[in-house]
N, C-alpha and C positions, 0 to 999 in steps of 0.2 A: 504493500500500500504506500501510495504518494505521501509525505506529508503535507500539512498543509504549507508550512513554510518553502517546502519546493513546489506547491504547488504555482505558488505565487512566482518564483524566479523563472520556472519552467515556463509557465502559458503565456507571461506578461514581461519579464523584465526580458526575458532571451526575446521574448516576438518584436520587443521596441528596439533591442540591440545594445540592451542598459549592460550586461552580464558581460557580453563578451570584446565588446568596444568603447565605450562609456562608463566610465568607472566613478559613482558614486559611496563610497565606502559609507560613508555618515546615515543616507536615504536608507540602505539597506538594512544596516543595524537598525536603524527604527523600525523598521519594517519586521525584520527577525524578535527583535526581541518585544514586539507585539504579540508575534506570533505565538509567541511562548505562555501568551497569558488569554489565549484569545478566547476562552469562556467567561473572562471578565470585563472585556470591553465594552467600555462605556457609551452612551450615547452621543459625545463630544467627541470620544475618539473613532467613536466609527466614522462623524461627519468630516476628521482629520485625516484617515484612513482614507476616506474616499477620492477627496479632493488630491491626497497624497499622490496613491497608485495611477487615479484618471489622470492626474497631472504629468506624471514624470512618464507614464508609457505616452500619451500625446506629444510634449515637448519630442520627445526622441524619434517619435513615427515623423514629426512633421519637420526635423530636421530644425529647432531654433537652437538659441543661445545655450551656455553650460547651463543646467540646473542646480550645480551644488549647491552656489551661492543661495539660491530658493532656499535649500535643504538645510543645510549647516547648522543652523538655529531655531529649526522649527519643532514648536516642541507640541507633543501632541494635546498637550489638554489646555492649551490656549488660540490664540488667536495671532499670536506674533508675525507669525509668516504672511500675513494678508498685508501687515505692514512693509515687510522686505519685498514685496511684488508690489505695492504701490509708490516704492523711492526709485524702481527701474524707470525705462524709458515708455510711452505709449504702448498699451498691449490692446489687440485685437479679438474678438471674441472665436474660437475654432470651435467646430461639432467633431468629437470624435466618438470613440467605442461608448463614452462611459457618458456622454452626455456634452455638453457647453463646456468647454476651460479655456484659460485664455494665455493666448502666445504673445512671442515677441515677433514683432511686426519686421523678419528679415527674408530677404530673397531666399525663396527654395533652393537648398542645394550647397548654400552654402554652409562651410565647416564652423565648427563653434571657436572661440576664442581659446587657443592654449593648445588645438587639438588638428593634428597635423592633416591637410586632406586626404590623404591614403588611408588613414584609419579609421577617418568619416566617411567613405566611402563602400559602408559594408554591404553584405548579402541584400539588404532591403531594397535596395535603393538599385541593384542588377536585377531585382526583378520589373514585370512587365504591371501597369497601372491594375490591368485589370488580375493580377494573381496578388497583389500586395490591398484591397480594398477584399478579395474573399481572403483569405488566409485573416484580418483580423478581423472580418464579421462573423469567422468560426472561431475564433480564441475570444470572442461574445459570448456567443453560443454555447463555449464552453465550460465559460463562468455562471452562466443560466444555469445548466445541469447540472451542476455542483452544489447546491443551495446550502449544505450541509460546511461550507468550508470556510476556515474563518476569512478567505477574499469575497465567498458572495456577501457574508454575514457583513465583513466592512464594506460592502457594497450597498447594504441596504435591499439585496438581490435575493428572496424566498421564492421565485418561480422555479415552480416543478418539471426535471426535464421532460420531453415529448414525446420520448422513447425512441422516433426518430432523428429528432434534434434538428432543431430550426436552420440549426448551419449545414445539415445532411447536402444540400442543393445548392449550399452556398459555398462547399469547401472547393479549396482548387486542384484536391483528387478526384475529386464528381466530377469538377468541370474536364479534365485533363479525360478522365472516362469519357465521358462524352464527345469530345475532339476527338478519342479516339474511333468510334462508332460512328462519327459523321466522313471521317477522312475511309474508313474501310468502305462505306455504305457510297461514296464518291470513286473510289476508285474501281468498286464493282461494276459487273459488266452483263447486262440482260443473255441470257441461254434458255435453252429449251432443251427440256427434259419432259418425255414421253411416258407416261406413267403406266398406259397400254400398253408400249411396246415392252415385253416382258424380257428384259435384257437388262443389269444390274447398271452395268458402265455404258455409256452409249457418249460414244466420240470423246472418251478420255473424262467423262464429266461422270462421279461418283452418284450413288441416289442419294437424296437428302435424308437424313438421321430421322430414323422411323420414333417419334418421339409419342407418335400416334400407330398402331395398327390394327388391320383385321386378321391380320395374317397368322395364323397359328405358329408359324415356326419364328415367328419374331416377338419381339417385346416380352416384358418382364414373366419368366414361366412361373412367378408365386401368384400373377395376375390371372393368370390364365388357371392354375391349380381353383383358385378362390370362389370364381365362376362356375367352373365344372361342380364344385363340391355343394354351390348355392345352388342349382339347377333344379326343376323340378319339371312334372311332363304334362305339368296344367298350366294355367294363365297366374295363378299366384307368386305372391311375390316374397321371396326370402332372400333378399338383394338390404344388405345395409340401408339405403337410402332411398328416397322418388329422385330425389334432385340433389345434385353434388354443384353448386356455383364455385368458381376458382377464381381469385380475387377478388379481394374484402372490399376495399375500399370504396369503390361504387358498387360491388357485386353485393354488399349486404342492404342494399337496398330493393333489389328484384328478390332476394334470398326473401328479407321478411315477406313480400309482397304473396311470395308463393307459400310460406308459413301460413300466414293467415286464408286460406285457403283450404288446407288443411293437409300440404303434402307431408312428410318427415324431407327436413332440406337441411346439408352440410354449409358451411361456409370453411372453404379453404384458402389460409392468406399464409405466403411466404413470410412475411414478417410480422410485426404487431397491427393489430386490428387498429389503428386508430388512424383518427384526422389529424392532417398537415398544421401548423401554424397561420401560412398563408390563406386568407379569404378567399372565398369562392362569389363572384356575381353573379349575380341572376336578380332575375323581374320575379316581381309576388307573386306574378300569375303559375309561372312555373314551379318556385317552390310551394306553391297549395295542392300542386298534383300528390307529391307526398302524402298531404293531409285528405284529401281525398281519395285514396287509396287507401285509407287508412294502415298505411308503413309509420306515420308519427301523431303524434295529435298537436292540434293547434299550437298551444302552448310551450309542447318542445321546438317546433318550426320558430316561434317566437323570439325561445329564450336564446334559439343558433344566432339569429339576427345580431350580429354588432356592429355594422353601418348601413344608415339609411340615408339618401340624398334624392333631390327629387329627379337626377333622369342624368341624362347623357347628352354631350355634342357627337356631330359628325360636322365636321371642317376640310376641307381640301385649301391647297395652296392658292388654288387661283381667285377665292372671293366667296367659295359655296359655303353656308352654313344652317345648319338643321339642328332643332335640342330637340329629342324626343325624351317626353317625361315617362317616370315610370318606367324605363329600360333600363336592366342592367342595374338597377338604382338599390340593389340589396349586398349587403357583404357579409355574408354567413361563415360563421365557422366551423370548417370542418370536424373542429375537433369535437366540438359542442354537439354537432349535428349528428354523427355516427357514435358516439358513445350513447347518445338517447336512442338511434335507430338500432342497434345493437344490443341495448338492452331488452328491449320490445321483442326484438326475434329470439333474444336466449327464454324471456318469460311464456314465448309463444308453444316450448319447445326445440328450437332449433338449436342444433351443435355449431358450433364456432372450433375449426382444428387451425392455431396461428403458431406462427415462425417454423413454416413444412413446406417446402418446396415443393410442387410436385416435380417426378421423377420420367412420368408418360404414365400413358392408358392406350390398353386393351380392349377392342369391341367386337363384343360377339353379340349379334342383330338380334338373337333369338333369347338370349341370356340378359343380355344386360352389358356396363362396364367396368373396368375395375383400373381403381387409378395408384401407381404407385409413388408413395409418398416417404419412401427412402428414410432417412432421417432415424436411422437405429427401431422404427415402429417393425414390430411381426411379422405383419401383414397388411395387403391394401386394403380397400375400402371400395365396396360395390354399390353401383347405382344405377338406375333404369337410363336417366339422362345427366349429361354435362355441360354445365353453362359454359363456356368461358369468357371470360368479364378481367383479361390481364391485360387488354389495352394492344395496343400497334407492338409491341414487342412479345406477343406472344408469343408460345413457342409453338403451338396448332397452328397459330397464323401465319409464322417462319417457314413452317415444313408445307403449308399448304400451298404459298405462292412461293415456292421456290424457283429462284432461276430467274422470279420477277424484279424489274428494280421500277422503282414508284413513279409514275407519272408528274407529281410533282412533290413538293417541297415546302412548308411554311417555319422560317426560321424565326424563333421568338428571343429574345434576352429582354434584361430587364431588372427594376431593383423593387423593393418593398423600402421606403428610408424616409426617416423626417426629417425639417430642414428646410420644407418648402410654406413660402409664404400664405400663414393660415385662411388670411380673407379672401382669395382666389380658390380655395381648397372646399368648395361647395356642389362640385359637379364633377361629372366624368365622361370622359371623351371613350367613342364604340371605337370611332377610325376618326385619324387626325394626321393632315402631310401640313407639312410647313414649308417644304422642298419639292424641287423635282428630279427626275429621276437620276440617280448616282452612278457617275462612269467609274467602274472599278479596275479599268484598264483590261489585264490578263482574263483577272475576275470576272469579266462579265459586266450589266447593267442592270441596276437593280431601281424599284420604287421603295424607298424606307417609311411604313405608316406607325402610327406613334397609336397608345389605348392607354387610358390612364383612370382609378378607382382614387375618390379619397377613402380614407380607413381614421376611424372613431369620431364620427359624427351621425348625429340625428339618434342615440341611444343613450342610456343611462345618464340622461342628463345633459349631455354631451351636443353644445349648440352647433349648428356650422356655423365656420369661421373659426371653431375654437381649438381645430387642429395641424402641425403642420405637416402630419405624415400621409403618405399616397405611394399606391403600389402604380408604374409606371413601365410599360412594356415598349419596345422598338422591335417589330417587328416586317417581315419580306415574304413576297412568294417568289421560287424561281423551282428551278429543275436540278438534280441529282449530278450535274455536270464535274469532271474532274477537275476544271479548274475553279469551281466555287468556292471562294472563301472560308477559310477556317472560322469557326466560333469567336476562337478571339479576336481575331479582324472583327466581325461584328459586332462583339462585345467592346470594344474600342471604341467604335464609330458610337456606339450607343453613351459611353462618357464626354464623347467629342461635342454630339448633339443634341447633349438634351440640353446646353442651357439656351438654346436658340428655343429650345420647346416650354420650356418652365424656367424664362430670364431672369427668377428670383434668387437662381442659383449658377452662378457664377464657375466653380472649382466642384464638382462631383465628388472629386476624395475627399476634399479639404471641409467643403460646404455640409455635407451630408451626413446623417446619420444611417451610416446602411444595416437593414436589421435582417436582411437575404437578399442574396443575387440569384436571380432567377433563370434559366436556361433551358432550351429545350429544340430539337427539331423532328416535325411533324411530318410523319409519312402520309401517300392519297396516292388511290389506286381509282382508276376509271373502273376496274371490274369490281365494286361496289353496289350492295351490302354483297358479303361472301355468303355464297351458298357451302352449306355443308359439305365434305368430302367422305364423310364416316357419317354412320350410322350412329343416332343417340348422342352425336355431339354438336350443341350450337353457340357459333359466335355471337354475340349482343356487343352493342356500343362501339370502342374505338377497333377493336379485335375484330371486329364485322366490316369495320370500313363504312357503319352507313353516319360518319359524320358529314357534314357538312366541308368541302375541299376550303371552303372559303372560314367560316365560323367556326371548324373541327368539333372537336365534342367533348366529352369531360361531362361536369355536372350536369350543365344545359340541356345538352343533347341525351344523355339520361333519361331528365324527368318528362320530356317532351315523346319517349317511345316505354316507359314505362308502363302505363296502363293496356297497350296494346300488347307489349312482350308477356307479361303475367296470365292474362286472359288467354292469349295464342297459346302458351307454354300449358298452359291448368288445362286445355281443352285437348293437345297433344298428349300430356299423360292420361289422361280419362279416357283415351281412345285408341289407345295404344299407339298414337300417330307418329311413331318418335324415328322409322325411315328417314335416311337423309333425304330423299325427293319430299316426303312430309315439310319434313322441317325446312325446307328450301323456298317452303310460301309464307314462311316467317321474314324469312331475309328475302323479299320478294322484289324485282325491278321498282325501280321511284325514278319518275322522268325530271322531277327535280332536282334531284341532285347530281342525274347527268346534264342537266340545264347549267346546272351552278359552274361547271367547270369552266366555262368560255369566260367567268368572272377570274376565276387564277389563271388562266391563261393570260387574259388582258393584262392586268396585272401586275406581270411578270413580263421580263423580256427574253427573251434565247439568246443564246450567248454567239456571238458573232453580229447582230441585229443592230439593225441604224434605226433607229427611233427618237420622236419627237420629244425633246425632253419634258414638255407639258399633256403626252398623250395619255397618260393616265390620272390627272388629275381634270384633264378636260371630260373623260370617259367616265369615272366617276361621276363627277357634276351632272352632269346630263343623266345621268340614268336616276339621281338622285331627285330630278328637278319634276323626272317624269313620274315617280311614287309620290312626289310631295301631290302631286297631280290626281295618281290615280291608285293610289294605297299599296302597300309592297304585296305580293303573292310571294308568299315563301321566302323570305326577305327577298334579296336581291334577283334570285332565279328567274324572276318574273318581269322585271325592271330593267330589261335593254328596250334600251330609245333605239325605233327603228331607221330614224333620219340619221346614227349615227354608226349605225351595222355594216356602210363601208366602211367607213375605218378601223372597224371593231376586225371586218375581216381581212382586212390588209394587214390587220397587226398580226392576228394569230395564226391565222392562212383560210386556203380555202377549206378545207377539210374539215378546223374545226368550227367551222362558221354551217355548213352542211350539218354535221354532227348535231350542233346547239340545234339547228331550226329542228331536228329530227325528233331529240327531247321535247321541245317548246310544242310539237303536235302530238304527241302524247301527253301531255298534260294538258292538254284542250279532249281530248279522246277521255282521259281517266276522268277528268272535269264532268262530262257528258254524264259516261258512266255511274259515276259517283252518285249524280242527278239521278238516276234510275234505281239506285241502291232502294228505297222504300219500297217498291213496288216489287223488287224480286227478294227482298226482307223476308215474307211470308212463307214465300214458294223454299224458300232455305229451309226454314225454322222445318219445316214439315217432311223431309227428307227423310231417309230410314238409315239409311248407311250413312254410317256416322264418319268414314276417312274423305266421300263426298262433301260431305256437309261441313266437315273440317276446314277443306281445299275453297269452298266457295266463300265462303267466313274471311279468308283470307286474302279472297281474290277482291272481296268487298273493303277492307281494310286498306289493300294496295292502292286502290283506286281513290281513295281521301286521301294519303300519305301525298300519294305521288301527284295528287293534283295541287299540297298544301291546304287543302281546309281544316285538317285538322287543327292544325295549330288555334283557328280563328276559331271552329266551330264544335270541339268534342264535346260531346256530352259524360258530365261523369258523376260520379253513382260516392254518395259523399257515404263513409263507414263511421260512425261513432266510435270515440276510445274510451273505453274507462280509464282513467291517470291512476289508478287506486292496482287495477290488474296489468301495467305496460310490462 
């Protein structure tokens, strides 16, 4: 075990560079020989403590004058040293780790007095902006999760850690992971692998890692043992589970769904069951599907709420501007939100199996599946059907489009940080250019659109205006190209330019309280949502592909197929419909979303491509001008100005301008259809064969989805909760 006293030299004096270049002998012994008492620190000294540590690790990160002098005489159970910082020269106020302290007002970079520049020239200061602003919003992070130690104690710091840790996404390993997943996923190269042609290697290309099979002679033989010995020679069922969903994190929200219902449902999550730090947005409207569903009751949906504003801009460079109220205008916490939905599916009966990888599954059509969860457990674990709900990196979704590489790309960065001026901090931007489009030279051509949430307003008291923290994304759409920019290049560009986007902040490192850096890039596949490949297994959500190419999916996208998925899913087990061609009218064609594409296309530029550097903020505008007009159809899908379809097809080619019109007349077709849904309602209901009556159910389903009415017009079936039984 760490002591606390090294814990303090470890996390904080080596991360400012105090330890091994900077030699404060006097700071430190204060520092130590607190340590020694630190079940006795007083309420003075803690306020001395704090101001101490914040003080001397900022001074050091931001490169000012010597601190001894600060130090030398400062005694902790008084107030002396506020006098020895007020005889120096003008000091400026700086945001750093630990809150506001104030420096001395000299050029970055330069070496302090007495102290030779080679040796102020340390490790900190070779790295890259964007790895020295994560590396100490994790050594934050890691005083957070400490609470027990006498640095958070002198910190004033009793936050519980998150099990993943707020810094999980913001360390510059994660990122360094991630650059490395974007440069393999860049350097890949599309191939085609014949799954029919029964030949293992075909033209030197191996089969993809059967992670999934039907195949008797493959996959785990305790899976296949497990099956055989559950097996019986009726319809009954002696299979562990109805429903096995794999990932927690938005999976425990279809898991209760189908709880309550009354199937027996697993919830398998590789790590700990719980929500992120980070806030999630969404409109009331979506989050009341929840409550409507009865997956939460009102009052936990409530108590997730921790920012409300009234709405959202949409701005483009060129002069466009639109607030839509009421969008986007909720910042829920996940953490809040899935520890109340979680408890409701364990009270319902549902099993929660966390920190279990899954290892693969086994499916036998007639049996059921059985998934191996490795992890020193006995044995798998069988069930009729398997959700999977682990997002674009699945590993069902890996092995199913193998050989595929993604149609396109939407790269996000971004911070969570206070720091920005409170009384502009009342509203939140959906899409926001300030710019046009950016020559990256080698790189390519990119359009940079900006999204921006305030966070702790409009709750507990909590007025707008009264805050100055906001979570802030920079985000792109382009293509998978080998020469597209690393992460960190974007992540750069995104320090460069936000003070042009939020002029209230001048210095991003210096200015900012960063409390996570955010990163991410998003796969999109035209052969969207995915139909099954195996039997008794389906994708939902990002793992399906049916987000949106343009808005992707996550929470949002969620709660908006939520009550379709539950209802589809409860009426395939009760029917035994759970065939992959079954379940393939779950994930059924949506002419919207092959609409949507000609939106990332536009977008985005191809790399080689001579383009207008105002064409997409002109292309925007106009399609914006034309819903202020005539109301969006699925948002944007629906919203190309026809006066503007040349150029829309000069940009992306002919092909996919063909393409879009192809979608845009089926969802005139599903439209129609939709239209007639009442009138063949009846003639359903009354069908005898139930795998019929299944298929048509969902053919009527597809035809609202993919025309976009649902969103405006679903009818939904509100469930009572007792709070007393969640």
């Amino acid at each position: 075990m760490i002591s606390d006293n090294e814990y303090v030299h470890e996390r904080y004096l080596s991360e400012a560079s105090l330890s091994s270049n900077i030699h404060h002998p006097s700071a430190k012994d204060i520092i130590a020989s607190c340590s020694g008492e630190k079940e006795k620190v007083s309420r003075k000294k803690k306020a001395a403590m704090r101001f101490l540590v914040g003080t001397m690790t900022a001074l050091a990160l931001m490169q000012v004058q010597d601190t001894s002098a600060y130090c030398m005489n400062m005694s902790l159970g008084s107030n002396a040293y506020l006098k020895t910082l007020s005889k120096k020269k003008p000091l400026t106020t700086t945001r750093t780790l630990f809150g506001s302290v104030r420096r001395e007002g000299v050029a970055r970079g330069a070496a302090p007095a007495g102290v030779e520049p080679r040796v102020w020239a340390n490790e900190d200061m070779k790295k890259s902006r964007t790895q020295r602003i994560m590396e100490r919003c994790a050594a934050n992070a890691a005083a957070r999760s400490n609470p027990g130690s006498f640095l958070a104690r002198a910190l004033g710091d009793s936050t519980e850690a998150d099990g993943q840790t707020s810094g999980a996404v913001s360390t510059w390993q994660a990122f360094l992971r991630a650059e490395e997943s974007w440069s393999r996923l860049k350097q890949s190269e599309s191939f085609n692998y014949d799954r029919k042609l029964l030949r293992k290697v075909q033209e030197g290309i191996p089969p993809p890692y059967q992670f999934c099979t039907q195949d008797g002679a493959a996959g785990g033989p305790s899976g296949w043992s497990r099956l055989r010995t559950q097996a019986t020679n009726d319809n009954s069922n002696n299979l562990d589970y109805d429903v096995v969903v794999c990932g927690g994190t938005l999976g425990i929200f279809l898991a209760t769904a189908l709880q309550l219902q009354g199937y027996n449902v697993c919830l398998l999550e590789a790590g700990r069951l719980q929500g992120r730090e980070q806030e999630w947005n969404i409109s009331r409207k979506d989050l009341m599907e929840l409550v409507h569903l009865g997956v939460i009751s009102e009052q936990d949906a409530e108590d997730a709420v921790t920012t409300e504003f009234q709405g959202c801009r949409s701005a483009f460079d060129n002069g466009y501007e639109r607030f839509s109220k009421d969008v986007l205008n909720l910042g829920v916490s996940p953490f809040i939100l899935i520890e109340r939905v979680a408890a409701r599916f364990k009270s319902l009966g549902g099993t929660v199996i966390e920190q279990t990888p899954l290892r693969g599954i086994v499916v036998s059509e007639l049996n059921g599946a059985a998934l191996d969860l490795g992890n020193g457990r006995k044995q798998p674990i069988t069930t009729r059907l398997v959700i999977d709900s682990m997002g674009n990196a699945s590993p069902i979704t890996r092995q199913q489009r193998y050989g595929v590489k993604p149609d396109g790309i939407c790269a996000v960065v971004g911070t969570c940080a206070g720091g920005y001026d409170k009384e502009t901090n009342v509203i939140g931007d959906i899409i926001y250019t300030n710019s046009q489009i950016t020559d990256k030279q080698e790189n390519g051509k990119m359009q940079y659109f900006w999204e921006a949430f305030p966070v702790g307003i409009g709750r507990n008291g909590k007025q707008p205006g009264t805050s100055d923290v906001k979570t802030t994304y920079m985000f792109t759409y382009m293509d998978a190209d080998a020469n597209r920019p690393s992460l960190e290049s974007f992540m750069e560009d995104y320090w460069d330019q936000l003070p042009q986007y939020q002029p209230s902040i001048k210095d991003p490192e210096h200015d900012l309280d960063v409390q996570r850096v955010l990163f991410a890039f998003f796969p999109t596949y035209k052969d969207s949502p995915l139909k099954p490949q195996w039997s008794r297994i389906l994708a939902v959500g990002d793992a399906s592909g049916v987000q949106s190419p343009l808005s992707f999916g996550g929470f949002g996208a969620l709660t908006r197929h939520l009550g379709r998925l539950s209802s589809a899913i409860s009426e395939a087990l009760e029917n035994d419909c759970l065939h992959k061609d079954d379940l393939g009218h779950i994930n059924a064609y949506m002419p919207n979303l092959g609409a949507a594409w000609i939106f990332q296309n536009a977008m985005s530029v191809r790399m080689g491509q001579n383009v207008d550097p105002k064409f997409v903020n002109n292309f925007l505008a106009s399609n914006f001008k034309k819903m202020d007009k005539m109301g969006p159809l699925d948002g944007l899908a629906g919203g190309v100005d026809p006066f503007f379809l040349p150029q829309i097809a000069n940009h992306v080619g002919m092909a996919t301008t063909v393409d879009y019109l192809g979608h845009v007349g089926m969802m005139n077709l599903y439209s129609a259809l939709d239209g007639l849904s009442p009138t063949i309602q009846p003639y359903v209901n009354k069908m005898t064969d139930p795998r019929t009556k299944f298929q048509w159910k969902r053919k009527m389903e597809a035809w609202k989805i993919g025309s976009g009415k649902d969103y405006s017009t679903t009818s939904r079936k509100s469930i009572s909760i007792d709070n007393e039984n969640k």
